[in-house]
BAMARMAR-830539 format. One record per atom (N, C-alpha, C): z, y, x. Coordinates in steps of 0.02 Angstrom, whole numbers, padded with zeros to 5 digits, always signed. Each point is the difference from the previous one (the first is absolute). Layout:
# BAMARMAR-830539
ZYX ...
//
This chain:
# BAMARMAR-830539
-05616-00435-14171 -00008+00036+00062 -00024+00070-00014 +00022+00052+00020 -00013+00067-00006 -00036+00050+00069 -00049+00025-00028 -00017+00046+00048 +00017+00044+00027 -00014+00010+00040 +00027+00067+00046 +00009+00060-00039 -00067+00001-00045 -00025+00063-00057 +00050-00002-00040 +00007-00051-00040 +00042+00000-00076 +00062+00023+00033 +00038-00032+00057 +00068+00016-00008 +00039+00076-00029 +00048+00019+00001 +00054+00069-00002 +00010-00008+00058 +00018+00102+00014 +00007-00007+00047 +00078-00020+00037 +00049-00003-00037 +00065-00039+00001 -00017-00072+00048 -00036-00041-00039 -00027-00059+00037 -00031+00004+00063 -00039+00058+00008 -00041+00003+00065 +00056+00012+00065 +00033+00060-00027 +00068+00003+00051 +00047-00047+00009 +00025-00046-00051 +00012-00060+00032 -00037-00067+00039 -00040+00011-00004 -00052-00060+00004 -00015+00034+00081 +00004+00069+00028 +00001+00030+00045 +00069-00015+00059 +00059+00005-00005 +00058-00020+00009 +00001-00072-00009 -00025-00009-00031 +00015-00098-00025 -00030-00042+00085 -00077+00052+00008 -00023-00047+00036 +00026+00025+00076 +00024+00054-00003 +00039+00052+00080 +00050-00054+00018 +00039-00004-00059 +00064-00022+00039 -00013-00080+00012 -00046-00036-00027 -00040-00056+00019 +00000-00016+00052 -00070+00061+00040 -00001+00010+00054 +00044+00009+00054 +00067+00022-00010 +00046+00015+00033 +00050-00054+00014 -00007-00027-00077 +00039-00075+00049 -00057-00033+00015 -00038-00017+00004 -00053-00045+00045 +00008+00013+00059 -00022+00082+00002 -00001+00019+00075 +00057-00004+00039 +00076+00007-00026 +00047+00005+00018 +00025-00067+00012 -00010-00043-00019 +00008-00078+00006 -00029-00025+00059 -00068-00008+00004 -00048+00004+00053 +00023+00027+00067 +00006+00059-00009 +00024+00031+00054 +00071-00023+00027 +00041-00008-00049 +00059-00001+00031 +00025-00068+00007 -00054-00054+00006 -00005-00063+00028 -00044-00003+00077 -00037+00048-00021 -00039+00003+00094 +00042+00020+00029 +00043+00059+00000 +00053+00042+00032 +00036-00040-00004 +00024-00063-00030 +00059-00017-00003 +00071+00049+00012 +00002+00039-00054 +00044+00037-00015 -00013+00044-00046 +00030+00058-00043 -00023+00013-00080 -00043+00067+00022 -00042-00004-00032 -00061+00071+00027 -00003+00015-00075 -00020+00056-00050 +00013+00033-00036 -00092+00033-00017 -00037-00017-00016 -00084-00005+00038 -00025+00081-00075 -00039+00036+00036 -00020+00048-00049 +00001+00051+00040 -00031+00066-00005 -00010+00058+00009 +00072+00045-00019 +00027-00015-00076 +00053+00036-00031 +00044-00030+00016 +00083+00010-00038 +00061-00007+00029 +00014-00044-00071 -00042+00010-00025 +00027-00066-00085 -00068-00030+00016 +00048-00050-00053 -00054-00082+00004 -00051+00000-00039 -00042+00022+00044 -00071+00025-00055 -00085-00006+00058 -00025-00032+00017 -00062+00012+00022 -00048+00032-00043 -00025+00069-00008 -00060+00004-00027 -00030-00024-00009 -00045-00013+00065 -00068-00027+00023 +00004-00063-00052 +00053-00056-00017 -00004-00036-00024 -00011+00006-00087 +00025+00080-00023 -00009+00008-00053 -00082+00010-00008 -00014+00047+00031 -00076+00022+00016 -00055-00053-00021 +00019-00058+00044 -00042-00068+00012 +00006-00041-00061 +00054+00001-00020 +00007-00043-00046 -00059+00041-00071 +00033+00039-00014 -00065+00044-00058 -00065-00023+00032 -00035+00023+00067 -00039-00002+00030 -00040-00073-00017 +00045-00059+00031 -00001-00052-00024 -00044-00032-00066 +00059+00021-00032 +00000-00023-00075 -00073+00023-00034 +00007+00100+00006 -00061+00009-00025 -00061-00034+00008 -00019-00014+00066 -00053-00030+00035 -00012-00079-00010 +00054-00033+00007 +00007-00063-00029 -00004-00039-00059 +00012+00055-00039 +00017+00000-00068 -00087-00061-00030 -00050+00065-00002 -00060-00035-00006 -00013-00061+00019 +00020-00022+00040 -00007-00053+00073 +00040-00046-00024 +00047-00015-00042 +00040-00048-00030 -00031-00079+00006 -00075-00014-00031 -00012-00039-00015 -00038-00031+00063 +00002+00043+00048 -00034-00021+00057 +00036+00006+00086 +00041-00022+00005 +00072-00007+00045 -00016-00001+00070 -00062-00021+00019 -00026-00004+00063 -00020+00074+00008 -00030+00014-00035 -00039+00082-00016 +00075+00045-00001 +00024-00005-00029 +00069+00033+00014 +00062-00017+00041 -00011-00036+00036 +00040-00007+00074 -00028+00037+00048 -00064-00014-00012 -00044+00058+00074 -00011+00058-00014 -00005+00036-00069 +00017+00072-00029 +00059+00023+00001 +00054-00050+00011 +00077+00032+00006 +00012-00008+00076 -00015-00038+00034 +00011-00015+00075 -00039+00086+00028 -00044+00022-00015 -00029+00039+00007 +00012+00062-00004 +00021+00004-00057 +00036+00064-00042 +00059+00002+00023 +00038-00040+00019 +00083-00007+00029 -00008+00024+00062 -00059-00010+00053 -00011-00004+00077 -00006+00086+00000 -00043+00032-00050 -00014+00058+00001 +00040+00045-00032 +00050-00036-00043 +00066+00046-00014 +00042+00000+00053 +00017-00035+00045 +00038-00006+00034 -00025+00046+00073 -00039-00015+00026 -00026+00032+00037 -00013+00081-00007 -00015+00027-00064 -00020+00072+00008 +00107+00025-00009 +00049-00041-00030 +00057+00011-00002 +00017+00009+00063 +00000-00017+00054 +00006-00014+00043 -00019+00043+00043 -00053+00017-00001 -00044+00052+00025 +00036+00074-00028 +00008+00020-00037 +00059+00038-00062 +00040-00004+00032 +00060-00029+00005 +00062+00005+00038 -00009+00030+00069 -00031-00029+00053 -00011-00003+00060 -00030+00068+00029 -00062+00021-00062 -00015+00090+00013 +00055+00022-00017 -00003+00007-00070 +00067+00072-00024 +00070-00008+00021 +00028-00069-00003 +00079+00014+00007 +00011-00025+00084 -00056-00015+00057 -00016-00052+00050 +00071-00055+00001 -00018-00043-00059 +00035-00065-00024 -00033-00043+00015 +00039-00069+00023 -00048-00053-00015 +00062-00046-00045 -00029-00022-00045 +00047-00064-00053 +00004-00063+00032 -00052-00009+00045 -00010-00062+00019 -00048-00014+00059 -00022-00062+00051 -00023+00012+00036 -00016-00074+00033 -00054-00025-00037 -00028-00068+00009 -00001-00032+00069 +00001+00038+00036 -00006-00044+00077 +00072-00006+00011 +00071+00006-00036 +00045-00022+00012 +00037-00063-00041 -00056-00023-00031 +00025-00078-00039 -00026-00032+00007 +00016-00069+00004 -00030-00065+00032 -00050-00036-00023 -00023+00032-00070 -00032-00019-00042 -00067+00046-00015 -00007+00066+00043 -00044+00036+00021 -00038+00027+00033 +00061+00003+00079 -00003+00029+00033 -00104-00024+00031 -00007-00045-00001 -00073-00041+00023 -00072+00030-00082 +00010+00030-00051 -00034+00007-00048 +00010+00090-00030 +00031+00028+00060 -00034+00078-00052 -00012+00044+00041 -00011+00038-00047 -00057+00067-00005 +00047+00063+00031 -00001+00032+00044 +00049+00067+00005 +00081-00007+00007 +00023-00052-00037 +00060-00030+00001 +00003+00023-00084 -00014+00019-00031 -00023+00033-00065 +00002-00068-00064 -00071-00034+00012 +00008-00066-00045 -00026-00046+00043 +00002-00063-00031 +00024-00080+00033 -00052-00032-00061 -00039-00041+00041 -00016-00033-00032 +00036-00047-00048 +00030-00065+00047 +00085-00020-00037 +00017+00032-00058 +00013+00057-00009 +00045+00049-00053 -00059+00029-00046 -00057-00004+00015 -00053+00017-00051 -00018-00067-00045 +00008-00049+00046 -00012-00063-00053 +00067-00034-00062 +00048+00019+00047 +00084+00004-00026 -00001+00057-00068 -00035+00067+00010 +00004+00036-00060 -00061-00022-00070 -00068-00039+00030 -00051-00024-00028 +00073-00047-00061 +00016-00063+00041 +00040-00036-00044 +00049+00028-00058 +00039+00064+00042 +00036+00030-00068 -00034+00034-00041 -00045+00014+00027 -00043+00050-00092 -00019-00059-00029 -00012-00074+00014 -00002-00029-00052 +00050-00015-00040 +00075-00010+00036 +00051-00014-00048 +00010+00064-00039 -00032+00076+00038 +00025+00056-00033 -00044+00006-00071 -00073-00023+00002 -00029+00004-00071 -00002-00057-00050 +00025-00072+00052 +00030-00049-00058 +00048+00002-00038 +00066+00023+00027 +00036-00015+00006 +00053+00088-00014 +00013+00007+00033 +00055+00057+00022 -00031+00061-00018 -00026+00019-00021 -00034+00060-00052 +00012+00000-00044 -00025-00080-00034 +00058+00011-00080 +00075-00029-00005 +00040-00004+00080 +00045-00003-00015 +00040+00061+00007 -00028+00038+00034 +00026+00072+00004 -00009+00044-00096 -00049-00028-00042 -00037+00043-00036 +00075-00037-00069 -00013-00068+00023 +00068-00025-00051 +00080+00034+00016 +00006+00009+00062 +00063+00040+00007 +00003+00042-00013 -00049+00059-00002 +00009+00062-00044 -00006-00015-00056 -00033-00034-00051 +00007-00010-00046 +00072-00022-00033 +00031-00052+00033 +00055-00010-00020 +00055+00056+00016 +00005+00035+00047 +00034+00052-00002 -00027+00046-00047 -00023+00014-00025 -00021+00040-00049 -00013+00086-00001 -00039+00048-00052 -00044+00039+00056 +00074+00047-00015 +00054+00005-00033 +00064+00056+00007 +00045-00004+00087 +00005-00083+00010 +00025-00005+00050 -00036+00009+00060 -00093-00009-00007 -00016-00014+00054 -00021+00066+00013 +00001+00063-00047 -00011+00057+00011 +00065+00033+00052 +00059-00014-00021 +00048+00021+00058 -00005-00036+00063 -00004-00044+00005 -00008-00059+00058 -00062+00028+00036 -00061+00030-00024 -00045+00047+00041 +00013+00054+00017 +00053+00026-00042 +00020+00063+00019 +00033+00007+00063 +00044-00046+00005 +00051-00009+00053 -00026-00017+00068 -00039-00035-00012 -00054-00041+00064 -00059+00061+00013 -00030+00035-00034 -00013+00047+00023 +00042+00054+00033 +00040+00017-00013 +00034+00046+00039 +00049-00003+00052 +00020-00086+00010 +00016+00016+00054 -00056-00033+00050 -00063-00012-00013 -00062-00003+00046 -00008+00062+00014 -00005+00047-00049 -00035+00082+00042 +00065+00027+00036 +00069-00024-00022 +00055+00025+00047 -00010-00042+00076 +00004-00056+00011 -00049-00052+00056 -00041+00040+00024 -00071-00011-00034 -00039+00050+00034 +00003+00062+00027 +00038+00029-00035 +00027+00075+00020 +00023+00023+00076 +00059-00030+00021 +00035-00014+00053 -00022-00039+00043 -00040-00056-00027 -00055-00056+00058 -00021+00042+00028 -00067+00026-00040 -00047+00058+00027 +00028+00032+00062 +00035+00052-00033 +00042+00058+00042 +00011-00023+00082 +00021-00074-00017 +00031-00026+00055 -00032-00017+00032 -00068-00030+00010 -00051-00025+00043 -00034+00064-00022 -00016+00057+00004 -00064+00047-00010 +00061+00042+00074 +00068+00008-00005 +00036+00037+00032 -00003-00047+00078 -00013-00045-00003 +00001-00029+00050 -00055-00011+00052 -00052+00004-00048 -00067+00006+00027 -00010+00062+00026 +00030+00066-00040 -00020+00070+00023 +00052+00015+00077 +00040-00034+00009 +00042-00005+00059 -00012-00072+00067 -00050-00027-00026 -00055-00056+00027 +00069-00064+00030 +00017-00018-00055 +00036-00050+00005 -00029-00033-00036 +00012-00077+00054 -00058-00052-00051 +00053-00022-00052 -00035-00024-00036 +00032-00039-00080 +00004-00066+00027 +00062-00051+00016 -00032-00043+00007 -00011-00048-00050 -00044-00065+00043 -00022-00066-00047 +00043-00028-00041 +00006-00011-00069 +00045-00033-00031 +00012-00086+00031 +00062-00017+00019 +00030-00031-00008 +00000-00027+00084 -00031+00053+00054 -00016-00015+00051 +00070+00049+00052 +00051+00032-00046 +00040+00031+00038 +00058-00036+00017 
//
């Protein structure tokens, strides 16, 4: 098992992407079973959640210590997840006035949150994945770069980086232009 510290940074950028596009089918799955119909879930136009990359490091680092003590690190990740998610959220909603999501419209929330922001439900739901994320799926992300190896996995970051800042690029533009002309952004997966 490797730390956050030791890794390259080759690994960190995948291990970054590894856990986005994670997030993206989770969320996109999820979602596009409540909707019953295909919703596409994220801020950007590729299959990438940040926030999920963010959390996951976030996660891990914090968890990391906490290994041997699982109770102690369900309520440090439930925690840490509630407050990544929430200041994200808060982020979107000032600067680009986005919302990703919006807890009083699922059946499984609508009675347990905060602002419409975070959910209890979905704070205990993210508690459970940082455990599979520091049992489990941390070093399976850390073995796939490895097995791709650091020549290939150096292009494979290359590529995934750039077309994220091309994403971001045009995302941006597009909700900052929309906001300055006070058109709302709307809710993902609510149009």
């Amino acid at each position: 098992m490797d730390s956050i510290l030791s890794l390259d940074p080759k690994s960190l950028v995948f291990a970054f992407f590894f856990f986005s596009f994670s997030g993206w089918v989770g969320e996109t799955i999820m979602e596009s079973l409540v909707r019953k119909r295909f919703v596409s879930k994220g801020f950007f136009k590729g299959p990438w959640v940040p926030v999920h990359g963010v959390g996951g490091f976030a996660v891990y680092a914090a968890g990391f210590p906490l290994k041997a003590r699982p109770i102690l690190l369900f309520i440090t990740s439930t925690l840490l997840c509630t407050a990544v998610e929430y200041l994200a959220a808060l982020l979107l909603e000032k600067v680009f006035n986005k919302k990703c999501w919006d807890y009083d419209t699922y059946p499984f929330t609508w009675w347990c949150h905060y602002k419409k922001r975070i959910a209890l439900t979905t704070s205990l739901f993210f508690g459970l994945v940082a455990l599979v994320l520091v049992y489990f799926y941390w070093d399976l992300a850390m073995d796939i770069a490895r097995f791709i190896g650091p020549q290939a996995l150096f292009i494979i970051d290359l590529v995934l980086v750039t077309v994220f800042l091309v994403d971001a690029f045009f995302t941006i533009r597009k909700y900052i232009k929309n906001k300055i002309a006070g058109i709302e952004n709307p809710i993902d997966g609510l149009l």
